[in-house]
N, C-alpha and C positions, 0 to 999 in steps of 0.2 A: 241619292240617286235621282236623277233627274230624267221627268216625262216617264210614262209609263212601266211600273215594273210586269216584265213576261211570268206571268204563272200558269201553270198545269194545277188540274184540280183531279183528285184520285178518291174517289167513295164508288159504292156499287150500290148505293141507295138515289138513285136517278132524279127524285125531285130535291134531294138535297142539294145532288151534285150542281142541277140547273141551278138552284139558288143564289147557291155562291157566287157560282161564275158570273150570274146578275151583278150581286153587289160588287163583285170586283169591277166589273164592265162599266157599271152607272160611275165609280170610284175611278175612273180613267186608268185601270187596268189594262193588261194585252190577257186576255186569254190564248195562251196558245194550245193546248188540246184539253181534254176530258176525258176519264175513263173509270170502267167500274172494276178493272183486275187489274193484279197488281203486276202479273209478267209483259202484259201488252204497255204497260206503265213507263216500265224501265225504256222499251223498246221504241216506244214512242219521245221521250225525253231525249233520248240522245240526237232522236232528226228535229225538234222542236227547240231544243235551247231552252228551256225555262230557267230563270232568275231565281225564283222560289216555287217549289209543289207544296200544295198544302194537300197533304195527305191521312186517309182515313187509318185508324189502328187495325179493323176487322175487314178481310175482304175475302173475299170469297175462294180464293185459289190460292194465297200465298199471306205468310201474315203482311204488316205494316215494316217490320224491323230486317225482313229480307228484300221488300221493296226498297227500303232508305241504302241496307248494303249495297244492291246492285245500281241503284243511283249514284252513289258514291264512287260505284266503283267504272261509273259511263261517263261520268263528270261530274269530277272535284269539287269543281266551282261552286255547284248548285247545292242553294241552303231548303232544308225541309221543314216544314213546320206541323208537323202534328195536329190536327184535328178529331178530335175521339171525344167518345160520349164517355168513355172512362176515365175516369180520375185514379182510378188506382197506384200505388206510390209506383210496383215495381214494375206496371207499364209505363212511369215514365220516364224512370230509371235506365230500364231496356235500350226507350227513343233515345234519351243520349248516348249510352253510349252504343247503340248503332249509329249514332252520326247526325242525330237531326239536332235542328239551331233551339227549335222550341217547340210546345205542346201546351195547344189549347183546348181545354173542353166547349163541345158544342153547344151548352149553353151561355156562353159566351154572348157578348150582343154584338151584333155588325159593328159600330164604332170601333170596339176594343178587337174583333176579329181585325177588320183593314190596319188597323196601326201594330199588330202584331204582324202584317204583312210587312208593311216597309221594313217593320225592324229587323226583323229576319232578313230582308232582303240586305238590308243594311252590315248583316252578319252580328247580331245582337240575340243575344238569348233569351226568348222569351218564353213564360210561362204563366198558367195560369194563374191568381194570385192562391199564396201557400203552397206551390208545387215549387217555389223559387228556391228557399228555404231548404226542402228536403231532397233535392240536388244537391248543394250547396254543403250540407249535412251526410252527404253518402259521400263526396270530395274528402272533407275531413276526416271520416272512418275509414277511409282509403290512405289516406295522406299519414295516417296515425300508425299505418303496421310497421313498416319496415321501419327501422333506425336511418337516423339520416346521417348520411357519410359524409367526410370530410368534405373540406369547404375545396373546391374545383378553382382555382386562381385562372383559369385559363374560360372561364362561362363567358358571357357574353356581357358586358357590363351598360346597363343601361342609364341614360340623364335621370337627374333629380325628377325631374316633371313624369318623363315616361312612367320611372319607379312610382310617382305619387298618381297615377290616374291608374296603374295596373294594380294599387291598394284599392282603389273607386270600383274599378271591375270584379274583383276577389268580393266585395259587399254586394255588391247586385246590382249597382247603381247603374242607370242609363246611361247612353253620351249626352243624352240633355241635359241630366241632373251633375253631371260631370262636367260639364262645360257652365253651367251657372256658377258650381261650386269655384273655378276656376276663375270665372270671366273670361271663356275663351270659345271662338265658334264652336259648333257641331264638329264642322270641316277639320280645324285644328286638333281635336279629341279625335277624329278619326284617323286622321293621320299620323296623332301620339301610339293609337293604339296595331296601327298598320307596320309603323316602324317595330313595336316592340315584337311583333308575332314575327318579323323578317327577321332581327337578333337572335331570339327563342327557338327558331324556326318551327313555329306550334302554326299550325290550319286557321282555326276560328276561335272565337270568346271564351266557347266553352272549353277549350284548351288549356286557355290561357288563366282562367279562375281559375282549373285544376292546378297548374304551374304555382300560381299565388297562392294557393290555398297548405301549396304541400309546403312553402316558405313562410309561414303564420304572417302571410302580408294580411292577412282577410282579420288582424285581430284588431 
């Protein structure tokens, strides 16, 4: 993405919330609004447009995972990235599957916070390190119940390369480490993987490892 990504910032802890929005600011971010509840959130997101909200787990009126629902459900487009002083497995579990791209704890340092922005912004799933993993691990315990049925001749058939960069995403792998492993732009790996989600017709990344994961692409 190029030139400023637009983000909302959602915590109801006020010097945090200015914090952030510092560092996004100084990091040639757009702040486009701030708020500390979660229903003035959704309502303000939809007249602001933001790219990415990086949003708090605990707020004061509403949790985090009915905020991401009602964002999702004001606009699509926009990727959430979790901010919480929790690490707990089955809050982060929750955040996916309410819909957010990724989940950071706030001990986090600024460096690794902002580039978890882009990537999110980017539609890339990020996560704290070890929360990757047990995502990744509740996929496959999902993917493992039901029997899997006959093979669908009529699915959506994707290029060799597609097929080999959506085994890359099924691992966890970035589009950088995906585009070295390749020798091919960022741009190109984004657009391998934008083609494959149009095919699939799956939303975001974290779809799309669920897709791979339940096809033992991820072995």
């Amino acid at each position: 993405m190029s030139g400023g990504i637009r983000v909302m910032v959602v915590d109801d802890h006020p010097m945090w919330r200015e914090g952030v929005a510092r560092d996004l600011t100084e990091a040639g971010h757009l702040v486009v609004a701030t708020t500390g509840e979660g229903r003035q959130a959704v309502r303000v997101a939809a007249a602001a447009r933001p790219d990415v909200v990086v949003l708090d787990l605990q707020l004061p009126d509403v949790s985090g995972m009915a905020v991401i629902r009602g964002l999702r459900a004001a606009l699509p487009e926009v990727r959430v990235l979790m901010l919480s002083a929790s690490g707990e497995p089955q809050s982060v579990l929750d955040a996916v599957k309410a819909g957010a791209t990724g989940y950071l704890v706030k001990s986090a340092a600024p460096a690794e916070f902002l580039d978890a922005v882009r990537r999110t912004a980017a539609g890339e799933p990020v996560f704290t390190p070890g929360l990757a993993g047990l995502v990744l691990g509740e996929y496959r315990r999902l993917a493992a119940g039901p029997p899997a049925g006959p093979t669908d001749d009529s699915a959506p058939r994707l290029t060799e390369r597609e097929t080999e960069v959506l085994r890359l995403v099924a691992k966890g792998l970035s589009y950088r480490q995906i585009a070295e492993r390749f020798a091919l732009s960022h741009r190109t790996v984004q657009n391998h993987v934008q083609n494959t989600l149009g095919k699939l017709q799956l939303h975001n990344r974290v779809e799309l490892t669920r897709y791979a994961i339940e096809r033992g692409l991820d072995d």
